[in-house]
Structure formats: C-alpha cells, structure tokens
C-alpha positions in Angstrom: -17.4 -22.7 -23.8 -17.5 -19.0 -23.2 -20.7 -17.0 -25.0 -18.4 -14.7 -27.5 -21.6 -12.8 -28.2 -21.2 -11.0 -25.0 -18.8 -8.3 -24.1 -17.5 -10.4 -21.0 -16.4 -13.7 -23.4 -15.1 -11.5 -26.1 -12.8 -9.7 -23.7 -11.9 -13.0 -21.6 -10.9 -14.7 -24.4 -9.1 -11.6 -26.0 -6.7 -11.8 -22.9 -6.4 -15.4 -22.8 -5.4 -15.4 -25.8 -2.7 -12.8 -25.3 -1.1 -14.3 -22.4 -1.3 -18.0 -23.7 -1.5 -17.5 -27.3 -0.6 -21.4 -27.5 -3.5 -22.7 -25.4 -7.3 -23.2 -26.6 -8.4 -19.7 -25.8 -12.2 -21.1 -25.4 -11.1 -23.7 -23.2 -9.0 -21.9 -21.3 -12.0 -19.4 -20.4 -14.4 -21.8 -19.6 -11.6 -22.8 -16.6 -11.2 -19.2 -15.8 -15.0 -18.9 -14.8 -15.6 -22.1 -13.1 -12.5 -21.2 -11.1 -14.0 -17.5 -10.0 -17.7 -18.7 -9.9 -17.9 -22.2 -9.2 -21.1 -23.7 -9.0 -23.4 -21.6 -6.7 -22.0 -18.2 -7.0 -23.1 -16.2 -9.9 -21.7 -13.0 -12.4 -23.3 -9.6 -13.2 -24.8 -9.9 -16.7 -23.0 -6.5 -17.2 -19.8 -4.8 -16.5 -20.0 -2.4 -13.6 -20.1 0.6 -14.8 -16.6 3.2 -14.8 -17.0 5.5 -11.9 -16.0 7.6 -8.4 -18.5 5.4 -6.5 -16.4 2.6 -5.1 -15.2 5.4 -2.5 -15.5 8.7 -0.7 -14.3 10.9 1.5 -15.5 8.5 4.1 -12.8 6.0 3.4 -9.5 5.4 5.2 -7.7 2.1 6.3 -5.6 0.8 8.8 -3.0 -1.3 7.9 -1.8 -3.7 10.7 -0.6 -7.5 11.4 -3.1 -10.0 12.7 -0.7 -10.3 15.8 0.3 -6.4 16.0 -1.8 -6.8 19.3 -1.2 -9.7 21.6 -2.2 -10.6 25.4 -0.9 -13.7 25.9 -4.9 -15.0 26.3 -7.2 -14.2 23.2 -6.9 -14.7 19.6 -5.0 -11.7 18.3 -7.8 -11.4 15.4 -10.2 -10.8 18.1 -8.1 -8.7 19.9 -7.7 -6.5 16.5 -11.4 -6.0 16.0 -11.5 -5.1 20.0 -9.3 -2.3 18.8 -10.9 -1.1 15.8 -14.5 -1.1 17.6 -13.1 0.5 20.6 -11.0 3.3 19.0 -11.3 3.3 15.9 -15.0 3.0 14.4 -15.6 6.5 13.2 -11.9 7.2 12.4 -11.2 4.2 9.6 -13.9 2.4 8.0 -11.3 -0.3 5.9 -8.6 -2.7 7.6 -5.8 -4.3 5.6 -4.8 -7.2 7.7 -1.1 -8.2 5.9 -0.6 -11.8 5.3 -2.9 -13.8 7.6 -2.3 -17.5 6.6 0.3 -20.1 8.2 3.8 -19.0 6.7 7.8 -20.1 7.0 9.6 -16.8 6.9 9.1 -12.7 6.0 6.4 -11.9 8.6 3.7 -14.2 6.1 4.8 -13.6 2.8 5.6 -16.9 2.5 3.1 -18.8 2.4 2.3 -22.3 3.1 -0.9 -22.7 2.7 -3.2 -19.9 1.0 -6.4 -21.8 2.0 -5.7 -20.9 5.8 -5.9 -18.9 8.2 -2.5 -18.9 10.8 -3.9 -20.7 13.7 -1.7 -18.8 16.0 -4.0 -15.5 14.8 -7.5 -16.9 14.5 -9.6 -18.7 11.4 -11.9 -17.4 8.8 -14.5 -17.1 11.3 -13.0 -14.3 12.8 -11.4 -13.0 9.5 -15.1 -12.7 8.5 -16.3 -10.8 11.7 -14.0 -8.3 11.3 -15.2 -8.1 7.3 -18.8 -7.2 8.7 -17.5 -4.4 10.2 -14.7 -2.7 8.1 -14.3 -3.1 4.3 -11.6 -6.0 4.4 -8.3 -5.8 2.6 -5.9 -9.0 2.0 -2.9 -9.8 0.6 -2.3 -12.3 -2.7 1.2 -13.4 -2.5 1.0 -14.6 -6.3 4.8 -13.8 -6.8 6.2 -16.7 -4.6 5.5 -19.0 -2.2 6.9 -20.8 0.6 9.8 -23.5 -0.1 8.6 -25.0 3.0 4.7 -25.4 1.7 2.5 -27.5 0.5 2.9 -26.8 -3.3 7.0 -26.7 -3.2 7.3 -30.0 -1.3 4.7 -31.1 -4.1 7.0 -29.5 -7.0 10.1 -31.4 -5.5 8.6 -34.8 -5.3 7.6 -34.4 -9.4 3.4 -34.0 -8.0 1.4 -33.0 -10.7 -0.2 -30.2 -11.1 2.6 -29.0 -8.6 5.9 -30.2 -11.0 5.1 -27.2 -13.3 4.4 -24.7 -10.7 8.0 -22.9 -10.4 10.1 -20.8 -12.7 13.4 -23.0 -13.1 16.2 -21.0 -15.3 19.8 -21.9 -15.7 23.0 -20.6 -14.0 24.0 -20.1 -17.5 21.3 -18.4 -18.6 22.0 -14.4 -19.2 20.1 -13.1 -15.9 22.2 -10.0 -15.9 19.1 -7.4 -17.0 16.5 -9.0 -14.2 16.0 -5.7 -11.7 15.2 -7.1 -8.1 15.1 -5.9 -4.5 17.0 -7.9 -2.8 21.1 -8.9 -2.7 21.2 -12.7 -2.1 21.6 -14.7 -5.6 18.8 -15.0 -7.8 18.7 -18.8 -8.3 18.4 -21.6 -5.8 19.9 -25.2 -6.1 17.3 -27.6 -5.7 17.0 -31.3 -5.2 13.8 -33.2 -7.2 12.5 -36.2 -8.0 13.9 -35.7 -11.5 17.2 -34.4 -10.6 19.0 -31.3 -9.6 17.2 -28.0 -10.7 17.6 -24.3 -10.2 14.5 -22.4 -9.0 13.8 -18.6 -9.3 14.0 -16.5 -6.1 13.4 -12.9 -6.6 12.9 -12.5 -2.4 15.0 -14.8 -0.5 15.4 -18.7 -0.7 12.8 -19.5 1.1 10.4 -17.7 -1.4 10.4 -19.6 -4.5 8.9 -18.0 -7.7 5.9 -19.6 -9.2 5.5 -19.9 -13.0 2.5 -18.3 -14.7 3.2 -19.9 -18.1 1.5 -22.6 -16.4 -2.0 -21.4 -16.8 -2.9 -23.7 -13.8 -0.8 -21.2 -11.5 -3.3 -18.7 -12.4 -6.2 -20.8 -12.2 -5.4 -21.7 -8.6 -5.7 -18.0 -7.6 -8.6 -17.0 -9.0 -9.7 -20.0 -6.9 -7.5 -18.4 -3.9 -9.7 -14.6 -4.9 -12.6 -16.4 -4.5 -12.1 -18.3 -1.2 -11.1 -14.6 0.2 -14.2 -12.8 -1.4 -16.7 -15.3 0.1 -15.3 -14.7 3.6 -16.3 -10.9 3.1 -12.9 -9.4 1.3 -13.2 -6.7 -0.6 -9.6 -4.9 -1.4 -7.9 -7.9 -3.2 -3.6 -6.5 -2.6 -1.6 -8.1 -5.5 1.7 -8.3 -3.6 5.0 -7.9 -5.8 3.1 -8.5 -8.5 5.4 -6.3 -11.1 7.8 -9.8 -11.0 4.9 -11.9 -12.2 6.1 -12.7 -15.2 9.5 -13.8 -16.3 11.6 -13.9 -19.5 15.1 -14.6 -19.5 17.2 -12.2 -21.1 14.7 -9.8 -19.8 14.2 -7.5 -16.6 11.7 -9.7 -15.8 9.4 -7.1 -14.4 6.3 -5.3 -15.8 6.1 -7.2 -18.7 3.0 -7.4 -21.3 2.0 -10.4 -19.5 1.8 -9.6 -15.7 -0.3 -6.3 -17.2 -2.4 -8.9 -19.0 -2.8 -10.9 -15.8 -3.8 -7.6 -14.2 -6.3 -6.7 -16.9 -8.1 -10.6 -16.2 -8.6 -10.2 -12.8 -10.0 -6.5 -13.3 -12.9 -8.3 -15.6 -13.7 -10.6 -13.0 -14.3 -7.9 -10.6 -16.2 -5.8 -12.9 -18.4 -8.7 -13.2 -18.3 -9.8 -9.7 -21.8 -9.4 -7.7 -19.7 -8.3 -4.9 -18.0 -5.1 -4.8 -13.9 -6.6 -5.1 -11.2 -3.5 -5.5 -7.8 -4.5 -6.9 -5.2 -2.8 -5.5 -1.6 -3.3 -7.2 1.8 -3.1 -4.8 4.5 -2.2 -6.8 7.5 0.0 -5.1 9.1 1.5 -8.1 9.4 5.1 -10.0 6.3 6.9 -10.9 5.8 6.2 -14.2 6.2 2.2 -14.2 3.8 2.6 -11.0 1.5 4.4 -12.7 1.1 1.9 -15.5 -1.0 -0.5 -13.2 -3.7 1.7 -13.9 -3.9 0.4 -17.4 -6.5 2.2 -19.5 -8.9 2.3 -16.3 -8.7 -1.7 -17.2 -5.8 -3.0 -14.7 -5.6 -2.0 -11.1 -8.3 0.0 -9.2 -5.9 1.8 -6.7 -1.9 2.1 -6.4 0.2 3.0 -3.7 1.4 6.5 -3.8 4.9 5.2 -3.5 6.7 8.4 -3.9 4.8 9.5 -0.4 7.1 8.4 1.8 10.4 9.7 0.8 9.6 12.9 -0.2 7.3 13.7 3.0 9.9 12.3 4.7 12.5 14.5 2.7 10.0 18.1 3.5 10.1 17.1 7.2 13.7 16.7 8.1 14.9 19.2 5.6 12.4 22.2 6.3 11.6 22.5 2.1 8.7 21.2 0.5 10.2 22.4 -2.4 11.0 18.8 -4.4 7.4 17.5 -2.8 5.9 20.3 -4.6 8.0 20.0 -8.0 6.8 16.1 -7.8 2.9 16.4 -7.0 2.7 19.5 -9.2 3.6 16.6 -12.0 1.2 14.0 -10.2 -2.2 13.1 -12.9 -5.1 12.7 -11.4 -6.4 9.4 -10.8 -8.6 8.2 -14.0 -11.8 7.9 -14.0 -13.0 4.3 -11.4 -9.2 4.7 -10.2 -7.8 6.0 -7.1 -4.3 6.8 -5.6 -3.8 4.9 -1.8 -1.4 7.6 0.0 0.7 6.5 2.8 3.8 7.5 4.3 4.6 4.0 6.7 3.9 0.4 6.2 4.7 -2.8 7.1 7.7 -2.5 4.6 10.6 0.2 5.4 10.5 3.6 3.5 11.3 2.8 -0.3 13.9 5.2 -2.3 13.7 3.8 -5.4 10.1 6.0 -5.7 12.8 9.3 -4.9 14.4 8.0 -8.3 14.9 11.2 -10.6 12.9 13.3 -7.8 15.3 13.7 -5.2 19.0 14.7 -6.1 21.4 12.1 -4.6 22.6 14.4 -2.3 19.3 14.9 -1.0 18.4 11.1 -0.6 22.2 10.8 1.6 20.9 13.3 3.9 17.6 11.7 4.5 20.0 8.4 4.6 22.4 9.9 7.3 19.6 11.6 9.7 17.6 8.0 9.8 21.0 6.5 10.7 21.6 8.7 13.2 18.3 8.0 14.8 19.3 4.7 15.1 17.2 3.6 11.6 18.3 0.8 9.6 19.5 0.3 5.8 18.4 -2.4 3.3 20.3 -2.4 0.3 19.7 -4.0 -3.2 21.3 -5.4 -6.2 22.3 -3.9 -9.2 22.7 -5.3 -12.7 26.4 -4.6 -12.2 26.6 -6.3 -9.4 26.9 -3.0 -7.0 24.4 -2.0 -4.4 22.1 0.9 -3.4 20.1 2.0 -0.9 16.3 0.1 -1.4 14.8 1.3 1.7 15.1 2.8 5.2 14.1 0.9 8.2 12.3 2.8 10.7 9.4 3.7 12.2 7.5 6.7 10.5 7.1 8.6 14.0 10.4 8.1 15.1 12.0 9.6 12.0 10.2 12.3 12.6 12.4 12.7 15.9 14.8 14.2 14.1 15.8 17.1 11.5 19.0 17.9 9.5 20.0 20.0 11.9 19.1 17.3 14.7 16.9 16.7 17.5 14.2 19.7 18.8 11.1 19.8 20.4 8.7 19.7 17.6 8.7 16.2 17.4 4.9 15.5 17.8 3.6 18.2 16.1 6.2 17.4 12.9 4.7 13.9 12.6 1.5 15.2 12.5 1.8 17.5 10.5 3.6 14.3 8.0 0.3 12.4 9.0 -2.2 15.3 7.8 -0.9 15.4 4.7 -1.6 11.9 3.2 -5.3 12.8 5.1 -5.2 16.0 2.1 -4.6 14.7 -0.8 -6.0 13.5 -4.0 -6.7 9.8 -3.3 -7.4 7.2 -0.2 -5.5 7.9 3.1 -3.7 4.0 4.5 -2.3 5.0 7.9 0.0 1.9 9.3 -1.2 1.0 12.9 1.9 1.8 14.4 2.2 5.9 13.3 -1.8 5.9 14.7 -0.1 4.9 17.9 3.1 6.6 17.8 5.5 3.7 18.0 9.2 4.0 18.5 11.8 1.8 16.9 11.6 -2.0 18.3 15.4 -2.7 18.2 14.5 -5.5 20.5 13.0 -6.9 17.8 15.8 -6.5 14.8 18.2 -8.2 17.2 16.0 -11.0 18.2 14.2 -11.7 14.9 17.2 -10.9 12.9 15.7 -8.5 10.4 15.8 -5.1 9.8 12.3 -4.8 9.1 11.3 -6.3 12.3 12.6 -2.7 13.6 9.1 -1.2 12.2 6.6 -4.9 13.3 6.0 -4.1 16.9 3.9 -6.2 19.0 2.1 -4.5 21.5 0.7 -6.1 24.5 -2.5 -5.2 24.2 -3.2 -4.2 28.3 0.0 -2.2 28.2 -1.4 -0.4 25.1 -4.9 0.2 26.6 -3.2 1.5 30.0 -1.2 3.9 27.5 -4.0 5.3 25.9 -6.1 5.9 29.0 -3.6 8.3 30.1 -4.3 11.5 27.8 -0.3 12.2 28.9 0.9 9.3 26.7 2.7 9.1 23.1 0.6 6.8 22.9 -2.7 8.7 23.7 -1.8 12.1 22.3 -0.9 10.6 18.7 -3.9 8.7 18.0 -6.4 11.5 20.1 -5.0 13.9 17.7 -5.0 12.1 14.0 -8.4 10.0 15.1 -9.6 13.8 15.2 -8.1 15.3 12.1 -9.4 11.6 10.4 -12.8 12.3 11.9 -13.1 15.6 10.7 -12.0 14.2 7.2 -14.5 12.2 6.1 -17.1 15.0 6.5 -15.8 17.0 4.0 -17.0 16.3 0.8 -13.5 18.3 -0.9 -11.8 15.2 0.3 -13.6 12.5 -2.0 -10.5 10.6 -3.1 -11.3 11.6 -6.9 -11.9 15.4 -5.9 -10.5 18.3 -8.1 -7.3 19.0 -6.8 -4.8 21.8 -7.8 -1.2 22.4 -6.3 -0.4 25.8 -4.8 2.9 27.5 -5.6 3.6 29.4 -2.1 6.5 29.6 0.2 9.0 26.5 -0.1 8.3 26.0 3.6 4.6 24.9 2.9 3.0 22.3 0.9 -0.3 23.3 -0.4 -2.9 22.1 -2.5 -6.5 23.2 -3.0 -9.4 20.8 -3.2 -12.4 21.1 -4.8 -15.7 18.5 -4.5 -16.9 17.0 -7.1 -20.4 19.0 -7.3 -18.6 22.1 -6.5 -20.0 23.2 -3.9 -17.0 23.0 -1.2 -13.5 24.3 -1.7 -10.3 23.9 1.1 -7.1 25.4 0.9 -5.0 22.4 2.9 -1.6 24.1 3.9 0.7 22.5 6.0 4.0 24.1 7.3 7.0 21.5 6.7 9.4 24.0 8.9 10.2 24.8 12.4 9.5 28.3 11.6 6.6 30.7 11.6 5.1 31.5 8.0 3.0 34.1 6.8 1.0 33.3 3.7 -0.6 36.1 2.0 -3.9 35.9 1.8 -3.8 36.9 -2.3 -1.7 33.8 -2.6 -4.6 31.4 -2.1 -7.6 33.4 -3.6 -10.4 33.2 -1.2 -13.8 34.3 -2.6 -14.7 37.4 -0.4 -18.4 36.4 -0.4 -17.7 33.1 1.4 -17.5 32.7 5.2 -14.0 31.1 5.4 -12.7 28.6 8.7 -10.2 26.7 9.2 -11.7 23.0 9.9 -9.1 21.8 12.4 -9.4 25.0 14.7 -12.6 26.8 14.2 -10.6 29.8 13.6 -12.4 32.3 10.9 -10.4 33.3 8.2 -11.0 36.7 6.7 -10.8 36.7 2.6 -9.6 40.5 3.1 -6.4 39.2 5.3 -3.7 40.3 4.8 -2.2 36.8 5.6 -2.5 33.4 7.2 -0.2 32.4 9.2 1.4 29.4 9.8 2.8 27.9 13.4 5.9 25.7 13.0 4.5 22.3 11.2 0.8 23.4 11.3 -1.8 22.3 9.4 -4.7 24.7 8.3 -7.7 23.2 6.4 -9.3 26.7 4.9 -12.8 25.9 3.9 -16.4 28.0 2.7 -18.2 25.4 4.3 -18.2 21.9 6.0 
C-alpha cells in the first residue's frame, strides 16, 4: 500500500486513478513502485526540485544507429564509442543510440525482445561503457511491438499475461476519425488460440499495437525503464507515444490517457535517485507537440519538430521569412523543460510540423527540389481515404545541394550555415551522425533494403570513414572539422544555456536572427545567419549593440564596432556577435 500522507502516494494514486478509474488505485500503486524500484534500488524521499539544472550550454547529442559504423571485425557498439572518443569528446557530451535490441523489421522499432541487446551490435556491457562516457539516450517502443516477438507469439497462443497485451478492434467498428502516418490498413487479421482476431497496427503489420487498458502493459515498462536506467540511461525517448492510447470512434491520438501515462512516468523520474530525462517523440503541429510538456508535469524535452521543414524551406528558398513568422510565435520552454532542435534524424523530414506554417505552395516547392535531387516521398493516409505528403526522404546535407533555382557552389557553406542554426537557438542542439559527416543519399540502400528511409541509414565502413577524415580535403573531413568547431565553441558560451532568454530579431527576410541572453545576464550574442546566396548588410542600429561593450564575432574573431554602420553578411554566413565569451 502506497503512504497517501506523502506527496509522491497522493499524486501516484491521483493518476492511477485517472487512467484506470476501475482498478484498486492503492493496489495498483503498490505494483507501480515495485516495478520501478524493485527490491534493492531505492526513491528520493522528495520530488526533485523544478529547474534549468538538468542542462547547459554544454549539452549536445549525437543521434546515430548502433551499426551506423561497421568493419566487418569489431562489435559496431565498440566501434561507436571509438568514434565518439576519437572525434567527438569535446564536441557532444550525449549519444542517442536508436533502437538497440534484436528486432524483425523498421531499422529496430520492432522489437522482439526489450530485455536485449541485438547481438549483432554488442550487449549491455558495451551499452554501459558507452553510458560512462556520454549521457546515454534510448528508445522505448511502448506504441507496438514486433509480431514476430516474444510477447505476440505469446498473445496468439492465449499466454497469460500476454492474451491481453494487444488492441483488438473490429473491421466494423467506425475507425474513420483514427489520424495515422502510414497508408497500409489499420487492422491485421490474425490467427489465435481462441479464433480469428483483428489486431491494431498503427505502423505496419509487423508492428502490432499493444493495449494500455491492460495496466500490466504498463507495468512491464516501467520494468523495461528500469532495466535501461541501471545500465547508465539517462534520456528515456518515448517513441510514438502520441498513439498510446486508443478509443474507437476516436482519433486515437493524444488522448487524456497517454498524457496521464506521460504524467506517471515524469513522477518516477522526479523521484528517481538517478538523474532520468523523458523526452517525448511526437511528429505533429506545434501546438499538439507542445502539449507533452504538460504543466512542467509530462515530458522533460520535445523535439522541435517544426525545425526541419522550415530550415529546410529558408535554405532552398533564400527567405527566412516563414522561419521567422513561426519562432517569433515559439514560447519558451517552461521552467525544468527544454526544446531538443534538430533538422535530420533517423526518420525523413516531417511536413505535417509545416501544417498552417508553410503555404501549400511553399511545401510543393520544397517537395519538387528534394525530388529533383533524387530525394524520396512517403505519403500518409487521410480520414478520407486520400493521401499527403508525411515526410521527405533524404539526407539533410544532400538537400542542401540544391536551391529553387537549382544547383550552385554554395553547397557546404549552405548546410552549415542550416547546422549553425539548431547550435543557436533556445533549447538542446541533436545533430544526426550522418549531417556531422556529410553523407550523401545511400540509394544503394533504398533499392536493396526496400525502403525509402533506408536512403537516410548509411552504414559506413568504418576504415573508409577514418581514411576520409584524415584527408582535411574530404566532405567528409571539412563537414565535421567545421561544425565539431562551431559545437566546440558552443558550449562555452553561457548565452547558449538551452533555457537562456531568447528574443527574435525582425531584420532582412534573408537572415534569421535571434538574440540570446544568459541566464545571470552577463553575456548577450546576436546569432545571425544569412539563409541566401547573397551578400547582406545589416545595420548596425538593427541589433542594438551597447557602445560600452567590446563586441566579436565568436566564430571569426572579427571585432565588431557598436558605431558600425553595418554588419555584413557573406552568402549563408553565420555571425555570433558577443560582449564577451
């Protein structure tokens, strides 16, 4: 029985009882803490309290596969940390190695076994190595799991806990509301030891929803949290986890309950000895992403989904003029919360964050230029049974290969300059491992794998890599030299804490600008960055720089005189104007 004369049983119970109003709150919570601290681990006695500390300007991550570097020889894991000591200590201090256990399908987002590690990558061991080095992100596929694993073939055979574990609906049930990201049908014919029965499939078929109205679902991953905190995670990723919970006759995503869910695991990682981030994933419109942060009560970090597009969007049109309209809008982060920027994952580039941002006509000329570069096009569902555009499939650096008006010689320097900007912003820079090393499109890959994503999941051999970034001539070697420096010079600057004051400037439509400001004041920097191929000249009134500072540009060493008369800008250069560093 929980102790309701503390703070943590009042509120455990509170949101027990609100997800399973049915159920024996009481009970129910006494299963909820033997499953997150089972005998031998132990809970604060108080809440952590709300606050900026769980980051600082110090903090970026690399997102990357286990098996993004391979040789043939070594474990790929040990390959990985090679990498990130060798290049990268200094430049990132997190790591968010995606999906790391044995899977069936989806790169390892579906999962057979969540109390593994892929023995073709490593085992915990070397997940844990890595951990004492870099603060350790992994992925909770709590959505779905595999229809080849473990719990399915459990579920089919009538297996108990297991026969409960999936979300069966009816072909005649009214699923015409459910929003989903995929086109294949939503329901799967199965056969079970009690007869035929149609399973949920939000993904594909062989990801096979799980059921959350089972309270034992959720039981088993706070079990799952657990396993991952004691081998040194501390960034828990709730994958997909706006389609947690489903009603028919509903959308079937956001609903009170997945919130709830949300809420639950935030008080176990309040009162967690360790220090355990959750970060939510959910590729949708602003507003429904922004509801993850709850009342500082649900998610610690989201993804700064509307990144992608609209950088994207500033680079190949020349404009930053819809980038600015959107972050002008942008709240800052509540207080213990933080945005996680990022322009490229492991995922293509979502649209549906350009919802009500970019004009259609904009989005078809993003569409057309990443076509012409030889970029892909995943498509959705809608509720009326049409399709739209869900995301582009490309690499980030090679869409940067090309403008509306085509092809030029600004190539490097306009990815860059794409790169810089996540590095400016209010929030937590994520740079995917294959813009830090400049990666072209792997259409080897699409054709063999058969998936459009595959086009942005290169594997690098790992000598050919090295041998590429010996040779200061290389893609290869120019791109990472260049953002490892800008990175570098990042985390010094104490304007760039992720929760830093940050204000955006209304100058030319060619630039995007925003001024930071630290949290004790005592640092300010102007971060402009020129989204054209064309030379700009920002007045120096336009900024307001205090004419009893000594003003430089960080990334050049170039002083900058308050008096002016302007600042100018190189085609797709950054300037970081600061009084001091």
């Amino acid at each position: 029985m929980t102790d309701k004369n503390n703070s943590f049983g009042i509120k455990l119970t509170e949101l027990l009882h609100e997800i399973y109003p049915d159920l024996d709150s009481d009970i129910l919570a006494s299963k909820v803490i033997d499953a997150f601290w089972p005998e031998g681990t132990h809970r604060r006695k108080r809440a952590r309290a709300p606050g900026n500390n769980l980051w600082s300007e110090k903090d970026a991550v690399l997102i990357t596969y286990g098996n993004s570097l391979v040789d043939g020889a070594h474990k790929p894991l040990d390959l990985l940390h090679d990498f990130l000591l060798a290049r990268l200590k200094g430049v990132v201090n997190g790591v968010h190695i995606l999906p790391f256990f044995p899977y069936t399908s989806d790169d390892g987002f579906a999962v057979t076994d969540y109390r593994a590690v892929n023995p073709q990558l490593g085992d915990w061991p070397d997940i844990s190595r890595i951990a004492s080095d870099f603060h350790l992100m992994s992925d909770l596929v709590l959505n779905h799991v595999s229809s080849q694993g473990t719990w399915f073939n459990a579920y089919r055979q009538g297996q108990p806990p297991y026969d409960r574990f999936f979300f069966e609906a009816s072909p005649d049930d009214d699923l015409s509301q459910v929003v989903r990201p995929r086109t294949t049908p939503l329901l799967q014919e199965v056969e079970t030891a009690h007869g035929p029965r149609h399973v949920w499939c939000t993904f594909s078929h062989d990801q096979i929803d799980l059921d959350f109205r089972n309270p034992e679902v959720l039981l088993e991953f706070l079990r799952i949290i657990r396993l991952h905190v004691d081998n040194g995670v501390r960034i828990i990723r709730l994958d997909a986890v706006a389609f947690l919970w489903k009603e028919v006759g509903t959308p079937s995503i956001h609903l009170p309950q997945t919130h709830a869910i949300v809420r639950l695991m935030r008080l176990l990682a309040d009162f967690a000895t360790e220090t355990v981030v959750l970060l939510t994933e959910t590729n949708v419109p602003k507003a429904e992403n922004l509801s993850y942060f709850g009342n500082r009560n649900e998610a610690h970090a989201v993804y700064n989904f509307p990144l992608p597009p609209l950088i994207l969007h500033a680079m190949m049109s020349g404009t930053a003029q819809y980038l600015n309209t959107w972050q002008s809008g942008m709240p800052p982060a509540q207080l213990g919360c933080a945005y996680l920027n990022f322009t490229a994952s492991h995922d293509g580039i979502g649209m549906r964050p350009a919802e009500g941002v970019l004009p259609q006509e904009e989005k078809d000329k993003v569409i057309d230029t990443v076509r012409a570069l030889g970029g892909l096009v995943s498509m959705r569902a809608l509720p009326d049974g049409g399709e739209a555009p869900y995301e582009l499939n490309t690499t980030y650096f090679e869409a940067m290969k090309r403008t509306f008006r085509g092809e030029d010689a600004h190539h490097i320097a306009r990815f860059l300059c794409s790169q810089t900007i996540i590095m400016s912003l209010e929030g937590i820079p994520a740079l995917y491992i294959h813009s830090l090393l400049g990666t072209p499109n792997d259409h080897e890959a699409v054709e063999h794998r058969g998936m459009n994503r595959a086009i942005n999941r290169h594997r690098w051999d790992y000598p050919t890599l090295i041998e590429k970034l010996d040779d200061p001539a290389s893609t290869q070697s120019r791109v990472l030299s260049a953002l490892s420096t800008r990175l570098k010079t990042r985390r010094q600057q104490p304007a760039f804490h992720p929760n830093a004051t940050q204000f955006t400037l209304t100058l030319d439509d060619r630039v995007f600008g925003v001024w930071r400001q630290s949290l004790d004041r005592d640092q300010s920097i102007f971060a402009l960055h020129n989204v054209s191929d064309e030379v700009v000249l920002i007045p120096i009134t336009a900024i307001n720089l205090i004419e009893d500072e000594d003003w430089h540009d960080l990334l050049t060493g170039e002083p900058i005189h308050a008096t002016g008369p302007h600042i100018p800008l190189e085609p797709y250069q950054c300037r970081w104007i600061a009084n001091r560093s």
